[in-house]
N, C-alpha and C positions, 0 to 999 in steps of 0.2 A: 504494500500500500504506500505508493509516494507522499511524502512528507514534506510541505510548504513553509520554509523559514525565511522570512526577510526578503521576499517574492521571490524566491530561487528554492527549485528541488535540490534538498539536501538530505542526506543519508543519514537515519532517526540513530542517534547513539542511545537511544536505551530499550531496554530489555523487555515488553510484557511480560509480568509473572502473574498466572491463575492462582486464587487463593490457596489452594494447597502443593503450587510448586511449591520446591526442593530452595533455596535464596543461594544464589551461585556466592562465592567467597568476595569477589570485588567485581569492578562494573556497575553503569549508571541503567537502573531499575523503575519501572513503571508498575506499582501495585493499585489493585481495589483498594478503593474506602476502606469494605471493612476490613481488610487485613492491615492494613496504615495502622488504622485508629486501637485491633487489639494488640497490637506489638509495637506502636511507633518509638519507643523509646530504643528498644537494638535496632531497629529498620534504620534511623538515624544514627548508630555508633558505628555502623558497617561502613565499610569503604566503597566509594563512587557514590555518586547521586544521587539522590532518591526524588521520584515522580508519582503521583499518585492521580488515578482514574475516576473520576468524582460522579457519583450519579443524578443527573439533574431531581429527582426526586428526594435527595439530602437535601439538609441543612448545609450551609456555606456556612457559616458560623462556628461548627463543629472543627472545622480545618485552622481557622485563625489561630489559636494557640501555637501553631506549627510551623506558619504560610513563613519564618524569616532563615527555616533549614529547609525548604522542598524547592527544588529545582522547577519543577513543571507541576501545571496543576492540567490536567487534561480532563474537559468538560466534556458530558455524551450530551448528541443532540442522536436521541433514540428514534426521530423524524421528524420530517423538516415539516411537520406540522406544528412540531413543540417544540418553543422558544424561551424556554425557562434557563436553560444556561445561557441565555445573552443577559437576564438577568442576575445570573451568579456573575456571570464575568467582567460585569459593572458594578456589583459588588467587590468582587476581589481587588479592581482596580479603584475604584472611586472613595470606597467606606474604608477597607482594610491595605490600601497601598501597597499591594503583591506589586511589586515589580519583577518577580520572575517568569519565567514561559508561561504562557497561556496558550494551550492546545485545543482546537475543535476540533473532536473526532465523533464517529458515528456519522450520521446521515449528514455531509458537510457536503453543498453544493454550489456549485457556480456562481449561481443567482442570487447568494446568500454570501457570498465573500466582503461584498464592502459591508454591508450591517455588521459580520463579525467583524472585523476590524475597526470599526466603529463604538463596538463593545469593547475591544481590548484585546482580543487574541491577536497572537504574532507568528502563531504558526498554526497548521493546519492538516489534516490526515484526509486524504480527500483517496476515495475507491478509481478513481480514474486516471490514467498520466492524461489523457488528454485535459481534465479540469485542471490538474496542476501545470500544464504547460499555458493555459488562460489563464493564469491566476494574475499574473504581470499585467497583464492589460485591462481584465477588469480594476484593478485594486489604481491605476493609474489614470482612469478612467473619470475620475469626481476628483477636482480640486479642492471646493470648496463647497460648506455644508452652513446648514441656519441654525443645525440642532448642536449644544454643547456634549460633551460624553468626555471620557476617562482618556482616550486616544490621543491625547494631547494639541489636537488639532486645533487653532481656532474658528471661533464662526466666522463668519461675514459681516456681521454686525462690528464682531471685532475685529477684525481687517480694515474696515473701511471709518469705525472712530482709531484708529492708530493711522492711517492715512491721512485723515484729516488732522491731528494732531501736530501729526510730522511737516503738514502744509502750514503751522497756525492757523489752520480755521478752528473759530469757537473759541480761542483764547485771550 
């Protein structure tokens, strides 16, 4: 499954482990929730990274205690009818200041790439190379937006009073 970081297919350095895999000795590690949250204190003394697979059906809230040792927090979108991890993921960025990986996986599609990014994700697991070879041109595709969000973007509103400003008008 091609892996979209930084608008370029790149090669996922970590590991899926099913809750009752085997925990390889070292290497960076993508776990379920609930094996995170019964073991997270070894999960975090092991060596390499630790990622965990969050089900939009959790609490985000549950994770915060954690979010400033996990490398990636990878949000399911279990179908792109259900949009509940665009709202963890503006949690994670806006309320709780995750600044590390934000992953859409599960039903991650085309059409839906500038919204996630909008929300905060920075990479992306998408079932298609051909969606991840589009990914560069949709996502370059909107310069500029009216809605605020965690993405760091400014709106237009603020574009054009910092223009004005820069002009002295209004001063």
């Amino acid at each position: 499954m091609p892996l979209v970081n930084g608008g370029k297919i790149v090669a996922d350095g970590f590991v899926k482990l099913a809750v009752d895999t085997q925990l390889p000795e070292g290497g960076d590690i993508l776990v379920p929730a609930e094996r995170f949250l019964s073991d997270a204190d070894a999960l975090l003394k092991r060596g390499g990274k630790i990622g965990v697979i969050w089900p939009n059906n959790r609490d985000i809230a549950e994770l915060v205690p954690y979010l400033g040792k996990i490398a990636v927090v990878a949000l399911v979108f279990p179908s792109f009818r259900d949009g509940r991890a665009y709202s963890q993921a503006r949690l994670l960025r806006e309320r709780y200041n995750y600044r590390g990986e934000l992953r859409a996986t599960g039903q991650v599609l085309r059409d839906q790439f500038v919204f996630m990014l909008r929300a905060g994700f920075d990479s992306f697991e998408v079932k298609k190379q051909a969606d991840a070879e589009a990914f560069m041109q949709t996502a370059k595709r909107y310069s500029v937006f009216y809605q605020p969000t965690g993405d760091g973007r400014i709106t237009a509103l603020h574009r054009r009073m910092q223009l004005r400003h820069s002009e002295g008008v209004g001063t």
